[in-house]
mmCIF entry with sequence, helices, sheets and N, C-alpha, C, O atoms, coordinates in Angstrom:
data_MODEL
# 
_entry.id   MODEL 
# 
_entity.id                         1 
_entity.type                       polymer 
_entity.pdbx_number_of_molecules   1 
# 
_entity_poly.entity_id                      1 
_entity_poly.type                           'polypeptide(L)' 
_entity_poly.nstd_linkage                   no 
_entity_poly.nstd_monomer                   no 
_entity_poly.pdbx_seq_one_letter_code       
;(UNK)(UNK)(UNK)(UNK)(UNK)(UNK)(UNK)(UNK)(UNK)(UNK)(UNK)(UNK)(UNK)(UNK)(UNK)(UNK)
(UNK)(UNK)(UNK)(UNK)(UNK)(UNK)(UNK)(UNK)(UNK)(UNK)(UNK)(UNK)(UNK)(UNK)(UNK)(UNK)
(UNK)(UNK)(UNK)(UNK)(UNK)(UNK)(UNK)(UNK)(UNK)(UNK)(UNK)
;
_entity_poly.pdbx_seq_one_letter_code_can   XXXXXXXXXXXXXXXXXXXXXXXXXXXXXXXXXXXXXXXXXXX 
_entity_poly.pdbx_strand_id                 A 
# 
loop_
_entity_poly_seq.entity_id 
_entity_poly_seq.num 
_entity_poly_seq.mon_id 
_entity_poly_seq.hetero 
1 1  UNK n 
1 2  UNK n 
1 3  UNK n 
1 4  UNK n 
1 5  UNK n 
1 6  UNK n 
1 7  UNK n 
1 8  UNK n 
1 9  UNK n 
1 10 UNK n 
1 11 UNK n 
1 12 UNK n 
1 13 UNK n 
1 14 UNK n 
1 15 UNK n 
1 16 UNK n 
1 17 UNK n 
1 18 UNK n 
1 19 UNK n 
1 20 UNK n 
1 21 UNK n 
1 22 UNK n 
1 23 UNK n 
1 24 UNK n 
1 25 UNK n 
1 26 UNK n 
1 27 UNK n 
1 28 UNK n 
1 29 UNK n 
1 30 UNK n 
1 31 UNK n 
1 32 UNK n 
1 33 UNK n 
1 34 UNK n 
1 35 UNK n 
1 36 UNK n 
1 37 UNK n 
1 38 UNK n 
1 39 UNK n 
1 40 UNK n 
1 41 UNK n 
1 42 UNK n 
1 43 UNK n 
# 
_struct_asym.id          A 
_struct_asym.entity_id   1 
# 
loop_
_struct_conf.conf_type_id 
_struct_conf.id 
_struct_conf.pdbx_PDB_helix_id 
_struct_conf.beg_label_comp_id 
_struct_conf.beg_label_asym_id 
_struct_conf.beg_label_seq_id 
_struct_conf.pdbx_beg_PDB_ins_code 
_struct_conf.end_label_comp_id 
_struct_conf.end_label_asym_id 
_struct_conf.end_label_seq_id 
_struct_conf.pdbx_end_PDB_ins_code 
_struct_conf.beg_auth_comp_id 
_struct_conf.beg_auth_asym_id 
_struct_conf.beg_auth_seq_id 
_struct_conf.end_auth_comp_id 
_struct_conf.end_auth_asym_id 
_struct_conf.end_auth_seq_id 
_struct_conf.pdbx_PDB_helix_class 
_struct_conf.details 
_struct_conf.pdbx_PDB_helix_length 
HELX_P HELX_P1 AA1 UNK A 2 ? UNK A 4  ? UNK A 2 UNK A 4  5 ? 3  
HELX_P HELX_P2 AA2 UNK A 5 ? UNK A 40 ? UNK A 5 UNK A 40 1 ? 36 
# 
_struct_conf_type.id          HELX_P 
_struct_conf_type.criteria    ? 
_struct_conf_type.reference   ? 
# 
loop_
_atom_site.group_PDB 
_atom_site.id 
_atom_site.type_symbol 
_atom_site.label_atom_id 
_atom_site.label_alt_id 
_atom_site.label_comp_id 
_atom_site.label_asym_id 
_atom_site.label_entity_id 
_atom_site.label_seq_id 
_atom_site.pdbx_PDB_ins_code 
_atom_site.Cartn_x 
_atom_site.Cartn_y 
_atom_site.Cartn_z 
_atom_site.occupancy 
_atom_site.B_iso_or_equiv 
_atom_site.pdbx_formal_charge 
_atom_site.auth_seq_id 
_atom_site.auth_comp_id 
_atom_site.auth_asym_id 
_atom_site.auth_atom_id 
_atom_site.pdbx_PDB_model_num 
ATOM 1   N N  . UNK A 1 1  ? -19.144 0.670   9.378   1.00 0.00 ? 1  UNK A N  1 
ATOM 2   C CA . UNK A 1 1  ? -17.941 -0.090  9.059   1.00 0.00 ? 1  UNK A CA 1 
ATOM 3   C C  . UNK A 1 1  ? -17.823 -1.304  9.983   1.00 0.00 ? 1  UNK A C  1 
ATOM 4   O O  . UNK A 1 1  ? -17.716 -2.423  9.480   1.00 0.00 ? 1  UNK A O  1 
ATOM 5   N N  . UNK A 1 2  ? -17.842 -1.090  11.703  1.00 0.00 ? 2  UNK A N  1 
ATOM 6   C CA . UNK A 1 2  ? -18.038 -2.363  12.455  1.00 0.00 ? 2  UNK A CA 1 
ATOM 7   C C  . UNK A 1 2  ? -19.036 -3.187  12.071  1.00 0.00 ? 2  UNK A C  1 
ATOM 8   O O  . UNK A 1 2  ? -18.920 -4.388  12.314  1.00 0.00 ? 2  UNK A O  1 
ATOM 9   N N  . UNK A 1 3  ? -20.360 -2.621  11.308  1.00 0.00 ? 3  UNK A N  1 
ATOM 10  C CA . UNK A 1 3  ? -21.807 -4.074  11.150  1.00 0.00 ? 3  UNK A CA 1 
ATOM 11  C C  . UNK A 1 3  ? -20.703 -5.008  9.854   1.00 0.00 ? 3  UNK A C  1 
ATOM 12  O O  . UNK A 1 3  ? -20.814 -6.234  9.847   1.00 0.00 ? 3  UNK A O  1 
ATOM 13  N N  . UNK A 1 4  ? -19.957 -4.510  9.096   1.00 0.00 ? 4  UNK A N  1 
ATOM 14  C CA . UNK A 1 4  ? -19.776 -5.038  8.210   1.00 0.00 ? 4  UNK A CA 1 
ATOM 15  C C  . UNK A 1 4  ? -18.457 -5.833  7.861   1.00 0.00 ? 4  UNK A C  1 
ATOM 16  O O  . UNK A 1 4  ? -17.832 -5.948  6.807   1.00 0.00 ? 4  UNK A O  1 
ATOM 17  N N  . UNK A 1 5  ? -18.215 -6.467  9.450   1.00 0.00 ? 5  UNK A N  1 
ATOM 18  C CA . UNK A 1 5  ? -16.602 -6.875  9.498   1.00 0.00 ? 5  UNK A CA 1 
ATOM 19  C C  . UNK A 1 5  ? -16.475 -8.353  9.143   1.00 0.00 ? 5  UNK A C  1 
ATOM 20  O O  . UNK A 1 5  ? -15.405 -8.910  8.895   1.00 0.00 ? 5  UNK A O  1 
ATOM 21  N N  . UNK A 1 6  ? -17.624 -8.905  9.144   1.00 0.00 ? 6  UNK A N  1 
ATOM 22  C CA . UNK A 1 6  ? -17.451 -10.351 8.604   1.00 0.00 ? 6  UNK A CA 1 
ATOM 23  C C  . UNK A 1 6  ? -17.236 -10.050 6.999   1.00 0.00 ? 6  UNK A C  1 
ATOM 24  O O  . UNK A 1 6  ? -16.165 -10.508 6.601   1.00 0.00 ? 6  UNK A O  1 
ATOM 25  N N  . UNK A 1 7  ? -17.748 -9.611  6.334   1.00 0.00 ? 7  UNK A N  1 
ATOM 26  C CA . UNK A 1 7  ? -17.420 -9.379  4.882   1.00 0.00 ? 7  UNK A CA 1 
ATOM 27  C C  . UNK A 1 7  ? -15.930 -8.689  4.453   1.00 0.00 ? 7  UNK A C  1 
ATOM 28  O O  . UNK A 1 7  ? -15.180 -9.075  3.557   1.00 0.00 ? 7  UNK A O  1 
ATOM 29  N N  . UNK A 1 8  ? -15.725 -7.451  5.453   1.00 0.00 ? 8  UNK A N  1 
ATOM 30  C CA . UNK A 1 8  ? -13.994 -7.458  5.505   1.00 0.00 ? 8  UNK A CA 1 
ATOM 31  C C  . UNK A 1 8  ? -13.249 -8.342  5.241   1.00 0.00 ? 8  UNK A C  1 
ATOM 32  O O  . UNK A 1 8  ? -12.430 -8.595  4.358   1.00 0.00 ? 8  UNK A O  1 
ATOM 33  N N  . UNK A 1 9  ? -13.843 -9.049  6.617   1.00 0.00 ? 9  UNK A N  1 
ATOM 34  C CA . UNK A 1 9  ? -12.516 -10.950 6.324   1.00 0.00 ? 9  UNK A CA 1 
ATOM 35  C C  . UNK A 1 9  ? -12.807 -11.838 5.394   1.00 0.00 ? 9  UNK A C  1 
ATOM 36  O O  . UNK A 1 9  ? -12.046 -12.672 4.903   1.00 0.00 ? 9  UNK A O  1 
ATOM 37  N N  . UNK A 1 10 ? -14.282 -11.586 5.081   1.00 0.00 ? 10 UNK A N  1 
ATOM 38  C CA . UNK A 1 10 ? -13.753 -12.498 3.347   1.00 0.00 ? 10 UNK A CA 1 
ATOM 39  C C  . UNK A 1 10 ? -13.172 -11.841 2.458   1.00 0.00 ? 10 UNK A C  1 
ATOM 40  O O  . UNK A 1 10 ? -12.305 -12.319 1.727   1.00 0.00 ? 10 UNK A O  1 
ATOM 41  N N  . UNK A 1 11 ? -13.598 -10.611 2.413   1.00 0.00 ? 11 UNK A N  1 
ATOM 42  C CA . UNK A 1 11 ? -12.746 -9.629  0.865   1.00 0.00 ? 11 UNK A CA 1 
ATOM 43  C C  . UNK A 1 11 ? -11.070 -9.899  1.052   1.00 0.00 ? 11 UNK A C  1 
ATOM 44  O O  . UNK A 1 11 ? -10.128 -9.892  0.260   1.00 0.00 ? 11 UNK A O  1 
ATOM 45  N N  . UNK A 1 12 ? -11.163 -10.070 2.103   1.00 0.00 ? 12 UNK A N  1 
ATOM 46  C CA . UNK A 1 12 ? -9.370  -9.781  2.668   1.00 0.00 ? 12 UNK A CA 1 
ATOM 47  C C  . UNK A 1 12 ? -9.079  -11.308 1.945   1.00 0.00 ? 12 UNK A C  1 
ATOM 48  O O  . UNK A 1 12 ? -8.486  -11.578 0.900   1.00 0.00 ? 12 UNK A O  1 
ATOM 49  N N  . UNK A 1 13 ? -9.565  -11.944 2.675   1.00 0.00 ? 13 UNK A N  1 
ATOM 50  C CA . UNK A 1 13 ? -9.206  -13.955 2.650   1.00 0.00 ? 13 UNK A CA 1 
ATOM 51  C C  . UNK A 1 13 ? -9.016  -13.932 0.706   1.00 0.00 ? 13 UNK A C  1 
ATOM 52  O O  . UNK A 1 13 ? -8.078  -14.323 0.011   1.00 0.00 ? 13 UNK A O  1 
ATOM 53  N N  . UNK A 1 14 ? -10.296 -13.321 0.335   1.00 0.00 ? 14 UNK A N  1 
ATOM 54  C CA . UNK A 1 14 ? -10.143 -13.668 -1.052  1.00 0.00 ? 14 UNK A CA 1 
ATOM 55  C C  . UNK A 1 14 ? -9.347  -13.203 -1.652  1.00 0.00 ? 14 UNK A C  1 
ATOM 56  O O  . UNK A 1 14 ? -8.979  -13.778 -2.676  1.00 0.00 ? 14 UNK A O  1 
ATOM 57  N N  . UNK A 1 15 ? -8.759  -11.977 -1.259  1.00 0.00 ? 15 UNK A N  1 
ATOM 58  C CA . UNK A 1 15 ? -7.636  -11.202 -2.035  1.00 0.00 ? 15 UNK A CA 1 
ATOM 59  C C  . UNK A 1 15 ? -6.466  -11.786 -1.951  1.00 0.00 ? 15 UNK A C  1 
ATOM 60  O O  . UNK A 1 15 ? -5.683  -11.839 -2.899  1.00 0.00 ? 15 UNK A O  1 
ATOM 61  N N  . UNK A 1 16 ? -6.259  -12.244 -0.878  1.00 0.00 ? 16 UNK A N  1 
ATOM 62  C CA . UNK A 1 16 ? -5.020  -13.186 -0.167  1.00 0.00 ? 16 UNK A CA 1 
ATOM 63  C C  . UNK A 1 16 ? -4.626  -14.466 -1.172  1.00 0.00 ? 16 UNK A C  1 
ATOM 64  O O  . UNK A 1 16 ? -3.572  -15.013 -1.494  1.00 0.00 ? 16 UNK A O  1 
ATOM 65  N N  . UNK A 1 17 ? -6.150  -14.663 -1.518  1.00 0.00 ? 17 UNK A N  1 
ATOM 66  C CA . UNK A 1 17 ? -6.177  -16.120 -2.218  1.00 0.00 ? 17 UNK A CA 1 
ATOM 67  C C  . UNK A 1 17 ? -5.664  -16.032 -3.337  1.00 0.00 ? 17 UNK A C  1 
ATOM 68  O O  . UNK A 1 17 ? -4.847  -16.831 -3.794  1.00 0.00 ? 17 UNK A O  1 
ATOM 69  N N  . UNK A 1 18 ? -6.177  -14.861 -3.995  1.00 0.00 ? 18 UNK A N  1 
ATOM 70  C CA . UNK A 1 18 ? -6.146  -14.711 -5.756  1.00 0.00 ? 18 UNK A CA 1 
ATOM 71  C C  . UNK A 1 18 ? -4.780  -14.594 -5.713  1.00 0.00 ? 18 UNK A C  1 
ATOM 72  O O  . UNK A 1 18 ? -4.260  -15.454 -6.424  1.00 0.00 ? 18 UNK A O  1 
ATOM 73  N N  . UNK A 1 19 ? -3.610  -13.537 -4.905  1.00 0.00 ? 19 UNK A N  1 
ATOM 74  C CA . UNK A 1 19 ? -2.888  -12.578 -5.020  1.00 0.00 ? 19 UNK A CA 1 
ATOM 75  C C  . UNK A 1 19 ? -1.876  -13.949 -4.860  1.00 0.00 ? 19 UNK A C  1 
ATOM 76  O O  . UNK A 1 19 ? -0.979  -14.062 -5.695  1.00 0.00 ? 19 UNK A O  1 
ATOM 77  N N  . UNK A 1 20 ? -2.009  -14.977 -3.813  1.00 0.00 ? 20 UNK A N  1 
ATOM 78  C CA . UNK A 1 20 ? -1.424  -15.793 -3.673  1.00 0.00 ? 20 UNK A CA 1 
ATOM 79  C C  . UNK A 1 20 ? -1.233  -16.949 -4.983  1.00 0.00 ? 20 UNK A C  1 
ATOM 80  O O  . UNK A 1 20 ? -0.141  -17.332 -5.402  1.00 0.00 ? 20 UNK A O  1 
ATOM 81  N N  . UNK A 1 21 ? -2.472  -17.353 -5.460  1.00 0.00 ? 21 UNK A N  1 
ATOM 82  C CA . UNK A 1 21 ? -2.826  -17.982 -6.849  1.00 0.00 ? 21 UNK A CA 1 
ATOM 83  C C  . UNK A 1 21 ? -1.479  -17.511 -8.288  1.00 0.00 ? 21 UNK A C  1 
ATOM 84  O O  . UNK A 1 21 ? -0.659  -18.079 -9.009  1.00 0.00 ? 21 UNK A O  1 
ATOM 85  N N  . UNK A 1 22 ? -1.933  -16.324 -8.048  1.00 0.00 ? 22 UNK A N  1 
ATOM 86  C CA . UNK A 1 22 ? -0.623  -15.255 -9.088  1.00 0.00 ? 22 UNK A CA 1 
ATOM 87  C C  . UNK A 1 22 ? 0.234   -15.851 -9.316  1.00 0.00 ? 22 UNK A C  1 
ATOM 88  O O  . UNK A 1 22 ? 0.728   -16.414 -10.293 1.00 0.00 ? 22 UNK A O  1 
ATOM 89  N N  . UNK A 1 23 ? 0.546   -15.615 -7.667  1.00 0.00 ? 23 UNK A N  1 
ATOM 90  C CA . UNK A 1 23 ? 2.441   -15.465 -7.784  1.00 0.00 ? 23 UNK A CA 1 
ATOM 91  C C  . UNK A 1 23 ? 2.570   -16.746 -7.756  1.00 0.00 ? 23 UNK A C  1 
ATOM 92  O O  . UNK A 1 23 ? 3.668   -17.125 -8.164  1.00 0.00 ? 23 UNK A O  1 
ATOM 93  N N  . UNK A 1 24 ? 1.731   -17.701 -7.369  1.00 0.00 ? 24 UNK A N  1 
ATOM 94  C CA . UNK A 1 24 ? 2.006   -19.250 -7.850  1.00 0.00 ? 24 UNK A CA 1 
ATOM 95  C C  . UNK A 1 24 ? 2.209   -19.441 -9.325  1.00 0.00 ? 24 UNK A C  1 
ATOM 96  O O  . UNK A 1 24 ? 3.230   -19.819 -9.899  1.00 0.00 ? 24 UNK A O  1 
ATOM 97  N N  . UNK A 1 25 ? 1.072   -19.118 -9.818  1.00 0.00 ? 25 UNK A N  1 
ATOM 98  C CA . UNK A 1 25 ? 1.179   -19.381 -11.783 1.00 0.00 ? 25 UNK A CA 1 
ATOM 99  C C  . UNK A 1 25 ? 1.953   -18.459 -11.836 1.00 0.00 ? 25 UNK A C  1 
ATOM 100 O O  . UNK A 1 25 ? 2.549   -18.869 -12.832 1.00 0.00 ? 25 UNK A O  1 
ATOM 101 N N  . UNK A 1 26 ? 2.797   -16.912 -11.433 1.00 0.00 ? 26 UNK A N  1 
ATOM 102 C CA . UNK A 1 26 ? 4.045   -16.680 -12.442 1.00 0.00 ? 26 UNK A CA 1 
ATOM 103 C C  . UNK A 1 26 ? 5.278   -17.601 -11.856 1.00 0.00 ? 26 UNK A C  1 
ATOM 104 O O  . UNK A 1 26 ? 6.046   -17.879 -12.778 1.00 0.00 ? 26 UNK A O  1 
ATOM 105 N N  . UNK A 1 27 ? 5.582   -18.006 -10.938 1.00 0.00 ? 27 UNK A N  1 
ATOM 106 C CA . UNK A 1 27 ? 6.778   -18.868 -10.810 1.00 0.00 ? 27 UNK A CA 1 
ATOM 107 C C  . UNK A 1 27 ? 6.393   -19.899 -11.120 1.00 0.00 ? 27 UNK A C  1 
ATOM 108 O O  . UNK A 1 27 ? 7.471   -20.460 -11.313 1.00 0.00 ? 27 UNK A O  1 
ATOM 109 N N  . UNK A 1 28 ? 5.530   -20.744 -11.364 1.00 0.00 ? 28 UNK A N  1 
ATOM 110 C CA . UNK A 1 28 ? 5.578   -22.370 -11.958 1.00 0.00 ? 28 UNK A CA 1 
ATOM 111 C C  . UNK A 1 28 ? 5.732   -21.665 -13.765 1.00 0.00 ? 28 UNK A C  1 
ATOM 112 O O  . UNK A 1 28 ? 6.134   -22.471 -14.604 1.00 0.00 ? 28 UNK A O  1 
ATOM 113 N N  . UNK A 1 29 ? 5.455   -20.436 -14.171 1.00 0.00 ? 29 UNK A N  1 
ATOM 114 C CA . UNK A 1 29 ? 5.227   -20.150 -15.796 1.00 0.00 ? 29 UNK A CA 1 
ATOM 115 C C  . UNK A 1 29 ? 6.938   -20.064 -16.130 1.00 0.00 ? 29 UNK A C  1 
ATOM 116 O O  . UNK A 1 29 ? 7.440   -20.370 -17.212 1.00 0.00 ? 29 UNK A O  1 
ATOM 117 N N  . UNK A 1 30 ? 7.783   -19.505 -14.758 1.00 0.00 ? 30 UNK A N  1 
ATOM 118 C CA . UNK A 1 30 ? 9.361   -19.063 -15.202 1.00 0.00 ? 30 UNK A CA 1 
ATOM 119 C C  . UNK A 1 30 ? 9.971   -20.193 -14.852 1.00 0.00 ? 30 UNK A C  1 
ATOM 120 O O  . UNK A 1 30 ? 11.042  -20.513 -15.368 1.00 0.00 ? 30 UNK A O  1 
ATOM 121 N N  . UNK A 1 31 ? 9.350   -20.945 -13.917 1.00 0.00 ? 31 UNK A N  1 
ATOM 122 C CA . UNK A 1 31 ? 10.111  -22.218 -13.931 1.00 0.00 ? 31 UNK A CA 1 
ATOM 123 C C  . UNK A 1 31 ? 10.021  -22.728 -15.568 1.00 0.00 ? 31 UNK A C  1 
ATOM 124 O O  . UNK A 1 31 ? 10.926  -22.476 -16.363 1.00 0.00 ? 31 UNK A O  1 
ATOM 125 N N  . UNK A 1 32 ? 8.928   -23.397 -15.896 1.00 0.00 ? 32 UNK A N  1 
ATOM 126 C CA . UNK A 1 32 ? 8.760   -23.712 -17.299 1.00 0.00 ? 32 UNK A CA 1 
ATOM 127 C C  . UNK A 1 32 ? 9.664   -23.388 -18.206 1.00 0.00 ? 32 UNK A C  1 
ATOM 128 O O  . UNK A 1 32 ? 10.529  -24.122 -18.686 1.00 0.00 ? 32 UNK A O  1 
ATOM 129 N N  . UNK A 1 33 ? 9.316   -21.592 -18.570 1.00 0.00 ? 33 UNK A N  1 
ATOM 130 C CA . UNK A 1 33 ? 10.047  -21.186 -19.290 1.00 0.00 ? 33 UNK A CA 1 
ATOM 131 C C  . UNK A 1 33 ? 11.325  -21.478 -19.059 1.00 0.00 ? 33 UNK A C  1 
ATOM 132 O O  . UNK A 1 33 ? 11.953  -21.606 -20.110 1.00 0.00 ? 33 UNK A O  1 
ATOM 133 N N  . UNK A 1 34 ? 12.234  -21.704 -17.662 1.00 0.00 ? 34 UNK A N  1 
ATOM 134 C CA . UNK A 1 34 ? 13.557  -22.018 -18.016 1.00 0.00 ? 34 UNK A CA 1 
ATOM 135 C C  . UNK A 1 34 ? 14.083  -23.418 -18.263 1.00 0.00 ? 34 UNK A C  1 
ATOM 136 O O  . UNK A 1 34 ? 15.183  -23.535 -18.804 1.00 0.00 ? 34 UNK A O  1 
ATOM 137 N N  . UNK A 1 35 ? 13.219  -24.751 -17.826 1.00 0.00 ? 35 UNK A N  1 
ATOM 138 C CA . UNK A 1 35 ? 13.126  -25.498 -18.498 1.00 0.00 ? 35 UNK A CA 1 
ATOM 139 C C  . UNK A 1 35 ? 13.339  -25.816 -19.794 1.00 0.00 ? 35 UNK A C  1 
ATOM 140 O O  . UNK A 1 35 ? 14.138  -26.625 -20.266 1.00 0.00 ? 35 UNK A O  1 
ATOM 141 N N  . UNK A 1 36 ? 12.062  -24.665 -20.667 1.00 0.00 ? 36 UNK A N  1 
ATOM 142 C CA . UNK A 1 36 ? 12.195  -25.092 -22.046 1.00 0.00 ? 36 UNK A CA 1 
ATOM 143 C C  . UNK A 1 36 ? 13.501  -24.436 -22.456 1.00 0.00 ? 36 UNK A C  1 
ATOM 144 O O  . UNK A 1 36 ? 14.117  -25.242 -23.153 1.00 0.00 ? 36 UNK A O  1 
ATOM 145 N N  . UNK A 1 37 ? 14.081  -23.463 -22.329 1.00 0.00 ? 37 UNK A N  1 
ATOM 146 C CA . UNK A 1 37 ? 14.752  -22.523 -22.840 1.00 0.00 ? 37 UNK A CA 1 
ATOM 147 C C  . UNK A 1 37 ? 16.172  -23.668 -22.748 1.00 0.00 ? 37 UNK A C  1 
ATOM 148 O O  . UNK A 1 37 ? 16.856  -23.791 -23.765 1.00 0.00 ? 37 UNK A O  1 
ATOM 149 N N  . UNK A 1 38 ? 16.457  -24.287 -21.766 1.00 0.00 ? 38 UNK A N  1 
ATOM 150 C CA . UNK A 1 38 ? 17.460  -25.275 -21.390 1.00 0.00 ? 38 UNK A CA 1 
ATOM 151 C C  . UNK A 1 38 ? 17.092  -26.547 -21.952 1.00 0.00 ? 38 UNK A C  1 
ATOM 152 O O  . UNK A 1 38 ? 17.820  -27.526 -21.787 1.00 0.00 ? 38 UNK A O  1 
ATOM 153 N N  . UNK A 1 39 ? 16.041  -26.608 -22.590 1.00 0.00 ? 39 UNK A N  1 
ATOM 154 C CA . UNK A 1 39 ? 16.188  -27.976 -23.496 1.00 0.00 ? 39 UNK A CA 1 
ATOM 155 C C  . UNK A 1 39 ? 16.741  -26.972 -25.131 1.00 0.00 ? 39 UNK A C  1 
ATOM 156 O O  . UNK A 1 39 ? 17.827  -27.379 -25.545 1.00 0.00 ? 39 UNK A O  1 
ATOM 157 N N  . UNK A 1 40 ? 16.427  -26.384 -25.564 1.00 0.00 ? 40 UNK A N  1 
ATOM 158 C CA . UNK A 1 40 ? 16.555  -25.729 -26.442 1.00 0.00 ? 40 UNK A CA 1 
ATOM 159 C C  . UNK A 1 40 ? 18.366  -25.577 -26.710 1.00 0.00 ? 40 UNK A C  1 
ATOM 160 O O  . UNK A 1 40 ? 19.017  -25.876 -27.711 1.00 0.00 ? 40 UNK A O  1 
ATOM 161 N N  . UNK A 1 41 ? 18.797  -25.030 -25.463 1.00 0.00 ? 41 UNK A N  1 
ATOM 162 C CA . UNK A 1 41 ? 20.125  -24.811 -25.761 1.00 0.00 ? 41 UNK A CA 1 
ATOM 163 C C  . UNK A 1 41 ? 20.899  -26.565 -25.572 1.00 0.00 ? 41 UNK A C  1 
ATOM 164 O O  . UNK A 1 41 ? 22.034  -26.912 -25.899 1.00 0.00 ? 41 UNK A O  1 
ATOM 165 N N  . UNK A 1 42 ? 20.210  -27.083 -25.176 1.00 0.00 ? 42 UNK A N  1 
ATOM 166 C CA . UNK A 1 42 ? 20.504  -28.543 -25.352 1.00 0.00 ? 42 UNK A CA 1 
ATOM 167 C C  . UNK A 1 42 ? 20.820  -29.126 -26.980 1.00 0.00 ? 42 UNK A C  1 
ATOM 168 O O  . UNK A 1 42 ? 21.787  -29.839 -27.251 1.00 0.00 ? 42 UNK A O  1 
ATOM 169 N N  . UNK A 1 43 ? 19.936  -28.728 -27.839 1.00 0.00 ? 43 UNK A N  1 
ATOM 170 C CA . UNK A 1 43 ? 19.738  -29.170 -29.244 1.00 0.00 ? 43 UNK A CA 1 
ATOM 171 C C  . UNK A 1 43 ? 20.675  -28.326 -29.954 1.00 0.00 ? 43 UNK A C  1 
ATOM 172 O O  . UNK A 1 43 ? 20.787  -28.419 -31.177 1.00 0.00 ? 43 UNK A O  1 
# 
């Protein structure tokens, strides 16, 4: 488990990345969605 700690910190870094990526695209997707939903009740 210690020979193999540099690969730890990338699996970690990358998980960090994706997990972070996510929750970016679902709040820019609900921002959107309430955007559109508020032009809608506009019309």
């Amino acid at each position: 488990m210690i020979d193999h700690w540099t690969l730890m910190i990338v699996l970690f870094s990358l998980l960090l990345l994706v997990t972070g990526l996510v929750l970016i695209t679902r709040w820019w997707h609900q921002k959107d969605e309430a955007a559109r939903l508020a032009t809608y009740r506009r019309v």
